[in-house]
Structures are given as structure tokens and as C-alpha cells.
C-alpha positions as CSV (number, residue, x, y, z in Angstrom):
1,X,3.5,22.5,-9.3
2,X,0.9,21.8,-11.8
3,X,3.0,22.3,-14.9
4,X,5.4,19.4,-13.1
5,X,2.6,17.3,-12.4
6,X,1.8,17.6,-16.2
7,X,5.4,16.6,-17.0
8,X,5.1,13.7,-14.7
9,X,2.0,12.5,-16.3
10,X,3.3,12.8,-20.0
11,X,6.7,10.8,-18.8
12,X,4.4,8.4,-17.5
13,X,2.8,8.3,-21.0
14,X,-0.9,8.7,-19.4
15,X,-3.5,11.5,-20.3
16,X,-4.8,13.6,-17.7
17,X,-7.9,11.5,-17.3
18,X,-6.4,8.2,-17.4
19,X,-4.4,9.4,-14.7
20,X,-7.5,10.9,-12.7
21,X,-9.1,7.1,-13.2
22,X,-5.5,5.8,-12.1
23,X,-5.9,7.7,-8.6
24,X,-9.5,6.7,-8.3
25,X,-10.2,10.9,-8.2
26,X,-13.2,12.6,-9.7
27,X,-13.7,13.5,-13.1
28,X,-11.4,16.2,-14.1
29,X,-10.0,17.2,-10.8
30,X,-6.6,17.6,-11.9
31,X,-8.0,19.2,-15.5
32,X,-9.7,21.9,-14.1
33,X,-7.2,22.6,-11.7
34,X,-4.6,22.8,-14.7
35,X,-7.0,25.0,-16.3
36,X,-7.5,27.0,-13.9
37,X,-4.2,27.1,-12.6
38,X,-5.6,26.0,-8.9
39,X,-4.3,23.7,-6.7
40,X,-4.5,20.2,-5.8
41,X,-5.5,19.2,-2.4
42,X,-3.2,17.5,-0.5
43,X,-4.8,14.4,-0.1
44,X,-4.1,13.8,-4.1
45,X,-0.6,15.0,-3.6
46,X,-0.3,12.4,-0.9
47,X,-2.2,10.0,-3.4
48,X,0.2,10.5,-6.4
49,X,3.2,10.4,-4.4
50,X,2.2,6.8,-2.7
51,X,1.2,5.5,-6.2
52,X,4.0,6.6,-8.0
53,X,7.1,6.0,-5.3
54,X,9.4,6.7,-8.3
55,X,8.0,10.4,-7.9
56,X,10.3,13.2,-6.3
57,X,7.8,14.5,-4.0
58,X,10.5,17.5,-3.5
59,X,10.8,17.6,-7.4
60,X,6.8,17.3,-7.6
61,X,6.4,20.5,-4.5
62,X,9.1,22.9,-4.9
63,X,10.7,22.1,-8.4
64,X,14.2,21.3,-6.7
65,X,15.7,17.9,-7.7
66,X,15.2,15.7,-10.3
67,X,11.4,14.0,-11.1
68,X,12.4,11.0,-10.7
69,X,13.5,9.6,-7.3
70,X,17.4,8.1,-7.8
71,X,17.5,6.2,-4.6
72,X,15.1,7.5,-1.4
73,X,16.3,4.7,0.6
74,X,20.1,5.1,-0.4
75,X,19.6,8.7,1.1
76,X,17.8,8.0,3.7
77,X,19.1,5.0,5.5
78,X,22.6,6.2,4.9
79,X,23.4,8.9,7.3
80,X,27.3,8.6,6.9
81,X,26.8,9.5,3.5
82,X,24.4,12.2,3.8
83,X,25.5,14.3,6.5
84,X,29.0,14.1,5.9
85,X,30.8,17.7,5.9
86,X,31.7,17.1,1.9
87,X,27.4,16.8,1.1
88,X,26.1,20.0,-0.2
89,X,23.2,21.8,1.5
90,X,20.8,21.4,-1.3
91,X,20.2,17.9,-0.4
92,X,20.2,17.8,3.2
93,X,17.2,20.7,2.1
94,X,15.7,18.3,0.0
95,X,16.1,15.6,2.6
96,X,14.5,18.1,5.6
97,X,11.5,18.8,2.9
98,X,10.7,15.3,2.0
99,X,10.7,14.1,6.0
100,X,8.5,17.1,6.2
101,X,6.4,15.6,3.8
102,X,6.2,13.0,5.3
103,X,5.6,13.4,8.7
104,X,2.5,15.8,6.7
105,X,1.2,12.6,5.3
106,X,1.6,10.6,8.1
107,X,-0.5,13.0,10.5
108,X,-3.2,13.4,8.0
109,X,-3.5,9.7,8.3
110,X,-3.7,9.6,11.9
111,X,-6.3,12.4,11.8
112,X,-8.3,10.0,9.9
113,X,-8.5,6.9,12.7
């Protein structure tokens, strides 16, 4: 995930600590965990993903998909389309993960009230 998160960051033409600064995150947080090949909590995943709405979060977690989100609300808020018999299973996968994710973020946020 790491070396994804460093492809997002170079697309996004930032370096790593102008994109630390960006999500209001501690001083190299995300360089030592590069470094170091350690992970990011998922609070900064949550962060990133919620910032940067053009970010595949499935991309971003798993490496399936595309970076760069084409349309979530085209896939989302269009069930005919999606879970018609001709849709392939990758992206009702991809779909599953990112509600997944979601739901994942969402509870972490209610944990917090």
C-alpha cells in the first residue's frame, strides 16, 4: 500500500512532507513508515481518502482498480447498471470492498461521539 500511496502523492505533484502538512499529520509519519515499510494507521487512511475523494480507496488498499476514482457515484447510485448479470465480478468486489470501507470509517466516527 505504501508504494501506491507514494504513486498517489507524486501524481498529486506533492512531496511526502507537503503532503504530511496537507493532512495536518505529524512530522514524517508517512516518511518513516515508507522507510520502514510500516503501516499507516487507519485514521490517516480514512484522512487521505476524505481529502482526496478522487482517490480509489480500493486502488489505494488492495491495488485492484485504477488510482483514480472514474465515477463513485455513477457506480454506486446505479444499481441497474452494476449488478446486471453482463458486470464482471471484479467490480461488484471492488464495490463490496469500498462499502466495507466505508461502513469502517463510518464506525470509527461513531466510536468517537
Amino acid at each position: 500500500m505504501l508504494e501506491r500511496l507514494k504513486e498517489f502523492i507524486v501524481y498529486k505533484n506533492f512531496s511526502i512532507r507537503k503532503f504530511e502538512t496537507f493532512l495536518e499529520i505529524g512530522n514524517g509519519t508517512i516518511s518513516r513508515a515508507i522507510k520502514h515499510n510500516k503501516e499507516i494507521g487507519s485514521d490517516k487512511i480514512a484522512k487521505i481518502c476524505e481529502l482526496f475523494p478522487e482517490l480509489n480507496p480500493i486502488w489505494l488498499i488492495t491495488g485492484r482498480g485504477q488510482m483514480l476514482n472514474t465515477s463513485e457515484t455513477n457506480i454506486l447510485n446505479e444499481p441497474e447498471e452494476v449488478y446486471g448479470l453482463d458486470k464482471n465480478v471484479e467490480q461488484l468486489l471492488e464495490i463490496i470492498e469500498l462499502q466495507k470501507f466505508k461502513i469502517r470509517k463510518l464506525e470509527e466516527e461513531l466510536k468517537k461521539k
